[in-house]
C-alpha positions in Angstrom: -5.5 23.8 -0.7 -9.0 22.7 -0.9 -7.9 19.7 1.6 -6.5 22.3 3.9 -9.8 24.5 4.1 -12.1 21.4 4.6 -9.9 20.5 7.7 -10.3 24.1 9.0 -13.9 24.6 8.4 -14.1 21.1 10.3 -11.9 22.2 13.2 -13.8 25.5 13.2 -16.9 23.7 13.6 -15.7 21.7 16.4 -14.8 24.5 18.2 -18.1 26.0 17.9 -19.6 23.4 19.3 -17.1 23.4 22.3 -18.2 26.7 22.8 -22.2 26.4 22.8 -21.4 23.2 24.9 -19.3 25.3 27.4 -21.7 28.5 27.1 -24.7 26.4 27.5 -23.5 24.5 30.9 -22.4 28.0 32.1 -25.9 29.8 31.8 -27.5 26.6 34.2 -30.9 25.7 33.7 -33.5 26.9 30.9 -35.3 30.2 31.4 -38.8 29.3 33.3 -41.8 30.3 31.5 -44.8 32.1 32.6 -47.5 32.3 30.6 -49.8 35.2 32.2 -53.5 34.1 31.7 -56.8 36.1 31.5 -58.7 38.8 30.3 -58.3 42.0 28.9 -57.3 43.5 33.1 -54.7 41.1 31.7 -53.8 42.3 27.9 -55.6 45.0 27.3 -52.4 46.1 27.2 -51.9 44.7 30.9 -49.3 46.9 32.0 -49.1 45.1 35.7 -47.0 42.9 33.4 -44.8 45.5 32.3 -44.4 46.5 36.2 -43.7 42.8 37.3 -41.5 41.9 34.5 -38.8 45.0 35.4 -39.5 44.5 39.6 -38.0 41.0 39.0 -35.2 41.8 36.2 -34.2 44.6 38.9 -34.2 41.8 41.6 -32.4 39.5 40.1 -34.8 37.4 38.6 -33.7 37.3 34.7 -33.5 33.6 33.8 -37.5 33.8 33.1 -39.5 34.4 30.0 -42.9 35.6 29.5 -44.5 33.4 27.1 -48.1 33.7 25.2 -48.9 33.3 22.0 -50.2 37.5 22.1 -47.6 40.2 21.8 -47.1 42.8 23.7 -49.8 45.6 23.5 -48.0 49.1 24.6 -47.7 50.4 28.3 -44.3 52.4 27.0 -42.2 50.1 29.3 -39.4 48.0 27.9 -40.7 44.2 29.0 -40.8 41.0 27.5 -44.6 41.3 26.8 -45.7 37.7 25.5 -49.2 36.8 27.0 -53.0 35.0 26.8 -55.1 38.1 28.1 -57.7 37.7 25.9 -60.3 40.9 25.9 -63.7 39.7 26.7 -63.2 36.2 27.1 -65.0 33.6 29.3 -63.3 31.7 31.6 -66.4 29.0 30.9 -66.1 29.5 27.3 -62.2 29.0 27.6 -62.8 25.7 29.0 -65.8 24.7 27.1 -64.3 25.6 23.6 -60.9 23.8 24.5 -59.4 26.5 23.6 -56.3 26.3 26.1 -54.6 23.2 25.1 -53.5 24.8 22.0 -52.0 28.3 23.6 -50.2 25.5 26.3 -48.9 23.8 23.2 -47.5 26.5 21.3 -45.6 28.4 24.6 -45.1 25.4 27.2 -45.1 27.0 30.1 -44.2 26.2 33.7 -46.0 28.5 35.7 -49.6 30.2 35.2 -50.9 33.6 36.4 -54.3 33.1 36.3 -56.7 36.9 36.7 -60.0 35.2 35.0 -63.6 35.1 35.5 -64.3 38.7 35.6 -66.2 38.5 32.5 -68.2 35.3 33.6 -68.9 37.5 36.9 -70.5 39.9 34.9 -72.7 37.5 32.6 -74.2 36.3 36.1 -72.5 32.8 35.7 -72.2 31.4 39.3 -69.2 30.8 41.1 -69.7 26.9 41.2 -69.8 27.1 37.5 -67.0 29.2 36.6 -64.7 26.8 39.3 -65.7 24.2 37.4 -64.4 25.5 34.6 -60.9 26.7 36.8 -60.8 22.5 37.0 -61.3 21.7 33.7 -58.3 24.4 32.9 -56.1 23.4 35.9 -56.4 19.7 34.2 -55.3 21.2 30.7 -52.1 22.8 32.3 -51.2 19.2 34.1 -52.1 17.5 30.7 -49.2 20.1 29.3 -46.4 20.4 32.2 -47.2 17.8 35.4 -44.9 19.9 37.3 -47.4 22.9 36.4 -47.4 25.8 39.3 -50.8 27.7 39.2 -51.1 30.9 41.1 -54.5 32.1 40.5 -56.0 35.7 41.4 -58.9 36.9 43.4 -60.1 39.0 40.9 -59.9 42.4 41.3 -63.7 44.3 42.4 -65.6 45.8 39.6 -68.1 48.2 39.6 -69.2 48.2 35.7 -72.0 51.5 35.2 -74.1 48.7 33.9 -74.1 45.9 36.0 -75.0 47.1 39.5 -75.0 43.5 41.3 -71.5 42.7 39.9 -69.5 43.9 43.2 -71.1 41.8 45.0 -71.4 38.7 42.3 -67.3 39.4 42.4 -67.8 38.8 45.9 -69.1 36.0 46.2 -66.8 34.5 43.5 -63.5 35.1 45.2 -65.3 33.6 48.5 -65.3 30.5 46.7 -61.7 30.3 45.3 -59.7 29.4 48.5 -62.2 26.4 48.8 -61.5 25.7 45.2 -58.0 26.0 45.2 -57.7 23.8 47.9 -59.4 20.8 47.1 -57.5 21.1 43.7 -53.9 21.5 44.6 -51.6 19.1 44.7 -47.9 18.5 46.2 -46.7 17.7 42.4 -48.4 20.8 40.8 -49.5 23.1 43.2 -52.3 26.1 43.4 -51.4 29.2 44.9 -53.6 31.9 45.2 -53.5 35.7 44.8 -55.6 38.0 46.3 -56.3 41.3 43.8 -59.4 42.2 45.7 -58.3 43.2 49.0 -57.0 47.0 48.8 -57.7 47.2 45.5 -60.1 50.3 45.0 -62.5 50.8 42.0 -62.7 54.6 42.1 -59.0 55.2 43.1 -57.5 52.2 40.8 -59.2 51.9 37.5 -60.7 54.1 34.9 -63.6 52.7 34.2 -65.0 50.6 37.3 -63.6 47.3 35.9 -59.8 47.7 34.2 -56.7 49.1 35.9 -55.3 52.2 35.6 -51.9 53.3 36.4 -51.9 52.7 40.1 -54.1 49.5 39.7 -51.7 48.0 37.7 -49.0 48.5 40.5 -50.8 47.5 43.1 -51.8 44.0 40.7 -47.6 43.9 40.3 -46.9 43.8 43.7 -49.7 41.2 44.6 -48.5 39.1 42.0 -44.8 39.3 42.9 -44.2 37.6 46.0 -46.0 34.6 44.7 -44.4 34.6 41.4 -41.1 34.4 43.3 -41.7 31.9 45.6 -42.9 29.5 42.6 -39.3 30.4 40.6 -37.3 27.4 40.5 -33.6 28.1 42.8 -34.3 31.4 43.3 -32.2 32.9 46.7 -34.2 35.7 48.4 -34.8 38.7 46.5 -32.1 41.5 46.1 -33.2 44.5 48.5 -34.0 47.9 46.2 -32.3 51.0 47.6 -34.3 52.5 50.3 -33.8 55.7 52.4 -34.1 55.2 56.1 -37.3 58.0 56.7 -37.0 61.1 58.8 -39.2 62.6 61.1 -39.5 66.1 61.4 -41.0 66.8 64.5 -44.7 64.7 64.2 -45.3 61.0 64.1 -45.2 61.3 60.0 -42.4 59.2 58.0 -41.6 58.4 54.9 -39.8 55.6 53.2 -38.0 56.1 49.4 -37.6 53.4 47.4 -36.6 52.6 44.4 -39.1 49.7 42.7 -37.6 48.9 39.3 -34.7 50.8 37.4 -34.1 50.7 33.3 -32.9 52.5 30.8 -33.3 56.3 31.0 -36.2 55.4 33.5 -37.1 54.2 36.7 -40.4 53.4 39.2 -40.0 54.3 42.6 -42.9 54.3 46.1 -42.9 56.2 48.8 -44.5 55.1 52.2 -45.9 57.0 54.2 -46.8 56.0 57.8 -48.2 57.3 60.8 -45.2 56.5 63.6 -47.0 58.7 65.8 -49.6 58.5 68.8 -52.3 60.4 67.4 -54.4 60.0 64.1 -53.0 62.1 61.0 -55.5 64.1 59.2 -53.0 64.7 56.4 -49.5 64.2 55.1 -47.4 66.5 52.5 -44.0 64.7 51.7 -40.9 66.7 50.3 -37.2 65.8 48.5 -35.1 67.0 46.3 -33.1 64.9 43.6 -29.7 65.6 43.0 -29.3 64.3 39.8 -31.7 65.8 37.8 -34.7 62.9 37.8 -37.9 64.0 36.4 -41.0 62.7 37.5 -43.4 62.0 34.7 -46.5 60.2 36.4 -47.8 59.4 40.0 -50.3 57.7 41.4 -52.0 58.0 45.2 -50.9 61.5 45.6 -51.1 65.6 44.4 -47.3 66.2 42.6 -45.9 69.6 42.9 -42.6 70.3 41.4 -40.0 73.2 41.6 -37.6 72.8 39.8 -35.5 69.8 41.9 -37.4 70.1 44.5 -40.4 67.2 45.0 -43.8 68.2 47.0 -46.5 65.1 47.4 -49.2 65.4 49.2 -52.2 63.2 50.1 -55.4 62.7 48.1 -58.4 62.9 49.9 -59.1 58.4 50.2 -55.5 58.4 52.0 -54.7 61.9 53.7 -56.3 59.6 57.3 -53.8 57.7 58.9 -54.6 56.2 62.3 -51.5 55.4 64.2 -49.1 52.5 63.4 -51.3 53.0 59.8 -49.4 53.7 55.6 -50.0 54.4 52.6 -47.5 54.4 49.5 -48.0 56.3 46.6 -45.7 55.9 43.4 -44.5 57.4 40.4 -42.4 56.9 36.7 -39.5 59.0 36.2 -36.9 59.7 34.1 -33.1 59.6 34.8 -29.4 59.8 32.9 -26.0 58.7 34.4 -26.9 58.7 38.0 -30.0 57.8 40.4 -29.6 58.6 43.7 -31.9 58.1 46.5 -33.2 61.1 48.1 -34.1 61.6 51.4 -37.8 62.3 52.3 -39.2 64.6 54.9 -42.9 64.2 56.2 -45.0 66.4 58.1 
């Protein structure tokens, strides 16, 4: 009996290991891993991680994993939230206390999303400096992975109440990073970079003149995403998010619906609006009504009004002026149960 059970176990365990063999060949290659680097704009919690890591499960970008050796820190989003935004850090310091080598060890990453040097702006360290640094970094991360992709940010603009030259200093900071970048890049392990600061708007996208509120961290996630994309290993071109063709009642006003990201019980969607007309808008309002009951819990770039099913946006006053060919998006959270179904907009 006991000779029986030892052959069993053994065939038991042979078959297991058919089956990792067979499971593992199926799933392909590893999972790539990001590691997203910075500040606290990035962990402090860092939601535009939250937003980018549900845009690119919902587009069919799942073999990935976030890696860091921080958890996650909130933003009430399911998402894999393992990063390296340390709050208040250097970028100089970083590089000067060696501190990278051991965060590359522990996660291994493939790919870097670098937002630093917002906190070296603000200490009046000079560009040249804080590049240097970027070097010393980028050399660290090659030391790690040869085949490292870095895709580095322009940092976003900051306007901290006491630091009334750092706009500027930020300025003249991302001025310098395309030069950077380019004389650092290479074929093998190349340097792509980001640009945060265009668009991004201190009174309309943060809370405190320096870190991100709820429709800065969007607009960071869709900066970042394209990028991000392009550097995923055999990735096919990304899956197309429902959209409703807009309408236009009577003026040159439409308005796009789309869904962004979709997960459990919840879902992110924009709305752009553009000027398809001839003459300039002074305003928009923009009106739909769900169908399956979808509640919307927060938006960003626009007034919400809500009656029951019925949806009413309309412009705040840094994006109510729309020359002609010219948009605007705002978005929103909202909740959802069974079905989601894409409304269609009106715009006047």
């Amino acid at each position: 009996m006991r000779r029986t059970s030892t052959l069993l176990a053994a065939m038991l365990a042979l078959a297991a290991a058919v089956l990792f063999a067979m499971t593992t060949q199926a799933s392909g290659a590893a999972a790539t891993r990001i590691m997203p680097l910075g500040d606290s704009i990035t962990g402090s919690p860092g939601c535009w991680r939250a937003l980018l890591w549900n845009r690119l499960q919902s587009t069919g970008h799942t073999n990935i994993d976030f890696v860091g050796t921080l958890p996650t820190q909130g933003c009430g989003v399911s998402h894999d939230g393992d990063n390296e935004g340390h709050g208040g850090y250097l970028a100089t310091n970083i590089a000067n206390q060696n501190q990278l080598p051991g965060w590359l060890s522990a996660t291994k990453p493939d790919i870097v999303l670098m937002h630093l040097g917002t906190n070296d702006v603000w200490s009046n360290i000079a560009p040249a400096t804080i590049l240097s640094a970027f070097t010393t970094l980028v050399n660290q991360m090659r030391a790690s992975n040869p085949n490292m992709k870095i895709i580095v940010a322009k940092i976003i603009p900051m306007t901290p109440s006491n630091c009334a030259d750092c706009g500027q200093r930020a300025v003249n900071f991302n001025n310098a990073i395309p030069a950077w970048a380019a004389a650092t890049t290479t074929q093998q392990s190349p340097i792509t970079v980001v640009d945060q600061w265009t668009g991004f708007s201190t009174s309309a996208d943060t809370y405190d003149g320096v870190h991100p509120n709820a429709a800065g961290d969007q607009k960071m996630s869709d900066k970042w995403y394209p990028a991000l994309v392009s550097a995923l290993p055999g990735t096919s071109t990304p899956t197309v998010t429902p959209t409703v063709t807009p309408t236009v009642p009577g003026g040159g006003c439409t308005a796009t619906y789309k869904i962004a990201n979709q997960w459990q019980n919840g879902f992110q969607g924009e709305v752009t609006v553009k000027n398809a007309g001839a003459a300039a808008l002074s305003g928009w309002t923009v009106q739909w009504t769900f169908a399956n009951g979808q509640q919307i819990s927060q938006l960003w770039n626009g007034t919400l009004s809500t009656s029951g099913s019925s949806v009413t946006v309309r412009n705040v006053g840094w994006n109510g002026s729309l020359t002609p060919g010219a948009s605007t998006t705002f978005g929103f959270i909202a909740s959802w149960s069974g079905t989601n179904a894409a409304p269609t907009p009106t715009c006047s």
